[in-house]
C-alpha positions as CSV (number, residue, x, y, z in Angstrom):
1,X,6.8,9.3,19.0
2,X,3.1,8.4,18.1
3,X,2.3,6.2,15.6
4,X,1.0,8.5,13.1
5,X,4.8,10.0,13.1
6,X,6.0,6.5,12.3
7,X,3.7,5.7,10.0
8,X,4.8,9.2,8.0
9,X,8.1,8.8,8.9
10,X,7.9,5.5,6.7
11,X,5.8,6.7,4.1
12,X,8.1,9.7,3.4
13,X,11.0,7.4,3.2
14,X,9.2,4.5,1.2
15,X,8.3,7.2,-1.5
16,X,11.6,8.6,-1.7
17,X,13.4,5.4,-2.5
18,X,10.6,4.6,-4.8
19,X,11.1,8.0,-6.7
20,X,15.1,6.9,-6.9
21,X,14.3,3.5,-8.0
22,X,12.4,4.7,-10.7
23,X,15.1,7.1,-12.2
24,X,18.2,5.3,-11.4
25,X,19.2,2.2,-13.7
26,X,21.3,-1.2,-12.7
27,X,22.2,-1.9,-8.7
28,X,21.6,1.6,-8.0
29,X,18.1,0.6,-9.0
30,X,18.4,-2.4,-7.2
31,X,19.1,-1.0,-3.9
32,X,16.6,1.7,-4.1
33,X,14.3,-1.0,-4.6
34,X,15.5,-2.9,-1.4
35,X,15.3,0.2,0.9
36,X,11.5,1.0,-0.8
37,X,10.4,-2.5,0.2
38,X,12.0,-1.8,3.7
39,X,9.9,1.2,4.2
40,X,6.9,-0.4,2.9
41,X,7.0,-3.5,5.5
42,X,7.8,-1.2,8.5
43,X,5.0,0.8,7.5
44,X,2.6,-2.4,7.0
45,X,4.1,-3.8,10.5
46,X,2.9,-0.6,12.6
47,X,-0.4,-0.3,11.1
48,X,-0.9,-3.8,12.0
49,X,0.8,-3.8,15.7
50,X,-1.3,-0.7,16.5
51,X,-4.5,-2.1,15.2
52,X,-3.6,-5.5,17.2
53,X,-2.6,-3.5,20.3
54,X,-6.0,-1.6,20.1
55,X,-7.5,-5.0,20.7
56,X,-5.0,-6.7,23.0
57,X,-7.4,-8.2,25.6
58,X,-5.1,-10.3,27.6
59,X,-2.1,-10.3,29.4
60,X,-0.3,-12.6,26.4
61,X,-1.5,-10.6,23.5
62,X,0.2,-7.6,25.1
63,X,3.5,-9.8,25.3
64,X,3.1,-10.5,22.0
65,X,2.9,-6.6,20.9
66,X,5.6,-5.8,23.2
67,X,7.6,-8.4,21.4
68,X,6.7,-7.0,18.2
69,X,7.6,-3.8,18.6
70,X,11.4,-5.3,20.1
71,X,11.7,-6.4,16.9
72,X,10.5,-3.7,15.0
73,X,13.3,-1.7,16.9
74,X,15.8,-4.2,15.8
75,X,15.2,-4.1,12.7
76,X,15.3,-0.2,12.2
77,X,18.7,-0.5,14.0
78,X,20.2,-3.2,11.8
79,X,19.0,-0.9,8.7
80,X,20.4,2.0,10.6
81,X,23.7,0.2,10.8
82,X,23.7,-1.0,7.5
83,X,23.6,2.7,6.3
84,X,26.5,3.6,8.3
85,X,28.8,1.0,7.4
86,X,27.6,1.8,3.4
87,X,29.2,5.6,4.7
88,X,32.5,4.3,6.0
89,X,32.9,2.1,3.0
């Protein structure tokens, strides 16, 4: 996946939880809110690793991005586990 599809992957999702925390009321508003922000940083986060890795000049820089994007990964799977145990609940 490029990272134009990520970048609009979490732009559909930030302005989907940003429509629901705008017409819900109380915690539902509360965790709409949560998931918006979510959306927002992961978006923010790979505009900024892909303008950094554009200018990674050095062997640590790329290290650096690479570890990035590790934790990038964890956190979308954290989030994706969070959802799932919300389900089983």
């Amino acid at each position: 996946m490029d990272i134009t599809e990520k970048i609009d992957i979490c732009s559909e999702n930030y302005q989907k939880w940003k429509s629901i925390a705008l017409s819900t009321s109380g915690e539902e508003t509360k965790k709409a809110l949560e998931r918006a922000f979510f959306w927002l940083e992961m978006q923010s986060a790979f505009i900024a690793l892909h303008s950094i890795e554009r200018t990674a000049d050095t062997e640590e820089a790329r290290r650096k991005v690479l570890q990035a994007k590790i934790r990038l990964s964890r956190k979308l799977s954290d989030y994706a586990k969070e959802l799932l145990d919300e389900l089983d609940s």
